[in-house]
C-alpha positions in Angstrom: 50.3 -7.8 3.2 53.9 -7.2 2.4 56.7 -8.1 4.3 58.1 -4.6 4.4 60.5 -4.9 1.4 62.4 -8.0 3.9 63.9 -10.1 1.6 65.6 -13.4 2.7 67.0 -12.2 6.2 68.1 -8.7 5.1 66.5 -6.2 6.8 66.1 -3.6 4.6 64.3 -0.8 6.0 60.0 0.1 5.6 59.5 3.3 3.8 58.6 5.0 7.3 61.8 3.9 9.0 63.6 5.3 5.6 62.1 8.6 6.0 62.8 9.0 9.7 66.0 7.5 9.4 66.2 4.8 11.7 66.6 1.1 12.0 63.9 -0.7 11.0 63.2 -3.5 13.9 61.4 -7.2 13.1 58.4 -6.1 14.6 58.4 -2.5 13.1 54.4 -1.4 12.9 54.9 0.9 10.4 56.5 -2.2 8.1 53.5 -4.2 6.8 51.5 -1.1 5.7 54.7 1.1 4.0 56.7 -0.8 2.2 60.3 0.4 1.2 59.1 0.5 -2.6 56.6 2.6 -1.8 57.9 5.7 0.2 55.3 8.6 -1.2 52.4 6.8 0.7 54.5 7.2 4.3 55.4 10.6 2.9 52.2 12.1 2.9 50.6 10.5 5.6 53.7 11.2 7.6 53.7 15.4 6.5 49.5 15.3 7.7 49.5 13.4 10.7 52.6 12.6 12.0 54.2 9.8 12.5 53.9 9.5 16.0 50.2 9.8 15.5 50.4 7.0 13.2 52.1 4.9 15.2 49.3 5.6 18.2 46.5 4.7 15.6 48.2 1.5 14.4 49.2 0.1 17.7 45.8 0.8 19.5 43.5 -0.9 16.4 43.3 -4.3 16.3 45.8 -6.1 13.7 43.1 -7.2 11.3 41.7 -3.3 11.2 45.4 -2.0 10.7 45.3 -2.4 6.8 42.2 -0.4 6.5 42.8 2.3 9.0 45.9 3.0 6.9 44.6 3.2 3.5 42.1 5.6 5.0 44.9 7.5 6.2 46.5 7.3 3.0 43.4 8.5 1.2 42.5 11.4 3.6 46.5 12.4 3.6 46.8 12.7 -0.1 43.3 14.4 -0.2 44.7 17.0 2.4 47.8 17.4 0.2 45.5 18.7 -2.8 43.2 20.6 -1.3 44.7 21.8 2.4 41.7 23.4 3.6 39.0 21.0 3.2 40.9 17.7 2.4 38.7 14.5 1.5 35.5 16.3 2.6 35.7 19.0 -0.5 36.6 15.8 -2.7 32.9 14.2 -1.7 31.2 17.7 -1.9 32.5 18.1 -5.3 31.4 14.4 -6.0 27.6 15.2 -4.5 27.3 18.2 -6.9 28.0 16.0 -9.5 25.7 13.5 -8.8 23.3 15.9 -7.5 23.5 17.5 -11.3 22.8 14.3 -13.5 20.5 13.5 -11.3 18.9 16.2 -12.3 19.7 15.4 -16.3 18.5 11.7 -15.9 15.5 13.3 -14.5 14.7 15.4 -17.4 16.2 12.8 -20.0 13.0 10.7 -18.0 10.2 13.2 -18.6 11.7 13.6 -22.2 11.1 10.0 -22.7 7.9 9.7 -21.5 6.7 13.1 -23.4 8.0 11.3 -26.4 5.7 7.8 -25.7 2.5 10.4 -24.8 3.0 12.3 -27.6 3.4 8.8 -30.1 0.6 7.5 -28.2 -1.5 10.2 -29.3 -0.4 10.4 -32.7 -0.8 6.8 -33.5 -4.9 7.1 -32.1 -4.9 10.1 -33.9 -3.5 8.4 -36.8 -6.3 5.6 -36.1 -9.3 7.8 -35.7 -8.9 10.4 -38.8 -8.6 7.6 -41.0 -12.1 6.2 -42.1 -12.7 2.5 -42.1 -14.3 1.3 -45.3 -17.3 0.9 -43.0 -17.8 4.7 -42.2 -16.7 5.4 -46.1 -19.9 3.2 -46.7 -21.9 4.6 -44.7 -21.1 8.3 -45.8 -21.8 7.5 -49.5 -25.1 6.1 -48.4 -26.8 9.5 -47.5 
């Protein structure tokens, strides 16, 4: 984790205490997750849940959950900003399709494979059987 963009003693402020424009205290939640150099992340999740929803979630998980929980937010909040209505969930919808249709292509690619030994197999027996061994030659001139 960051320190928050705190750089020998100078408090200079997270990018959530920027963007609500107040003083950043030591013990600021918001600090270790939303650094100063990186304001767009507090930006969205800020605009889709609030920060004093944010704050709620932070302060009530655990510290060693806190990183996760915001980078989920983060996620989920920039999904929302793309697509409003459906957010993250029409992101892994449009992700099932996809894997839902080259599914389907491996599958066919498959049966195309093993069409292609079946039909070798054949061939090659084929190949085996129509031509005569000197034995049946010799025994076909012999009548």
């Amino acid at each position: 984790m960051k320190d928050g963009g705190r750089k020998q003693g100078v408090m200079t402020p997270c990018a959530a205490c920027k963007l609500l424009r107040r003083r950043c205290a030591h013990d600021c939640v918001f600090a270790p997750y939303f650094p100063a150099d990186e304001p767009h992340k507090f930006g969205s999740v800020h605009k889709v849940f609030g920060a004093s929803n944010v704050n709620k979630m932070l302060q009530e998980l655990p510290e060693h959950q806190r990183s996760d929980a915001v980078s989920s937010m983060v996620y989920e909040a920039n999904a929302r900003v793309r697509d409003p209505v459906y957010g993250c969930v029409g992101a892994i919808s449009s992700l099932q399709q996809q894997v839902d249709v080259l599914q389907t292509q491996l599958a066919q690619a498959q049966a195309e494979v093993v069409h292609m030994k079946i039909h070798q197999s054949s061939s090659s027996s084929d190949q085996h059987q129509s031509s005569p061994s000197s034995e049946n030659v010799y025994h076909l001139g012999s009548y």
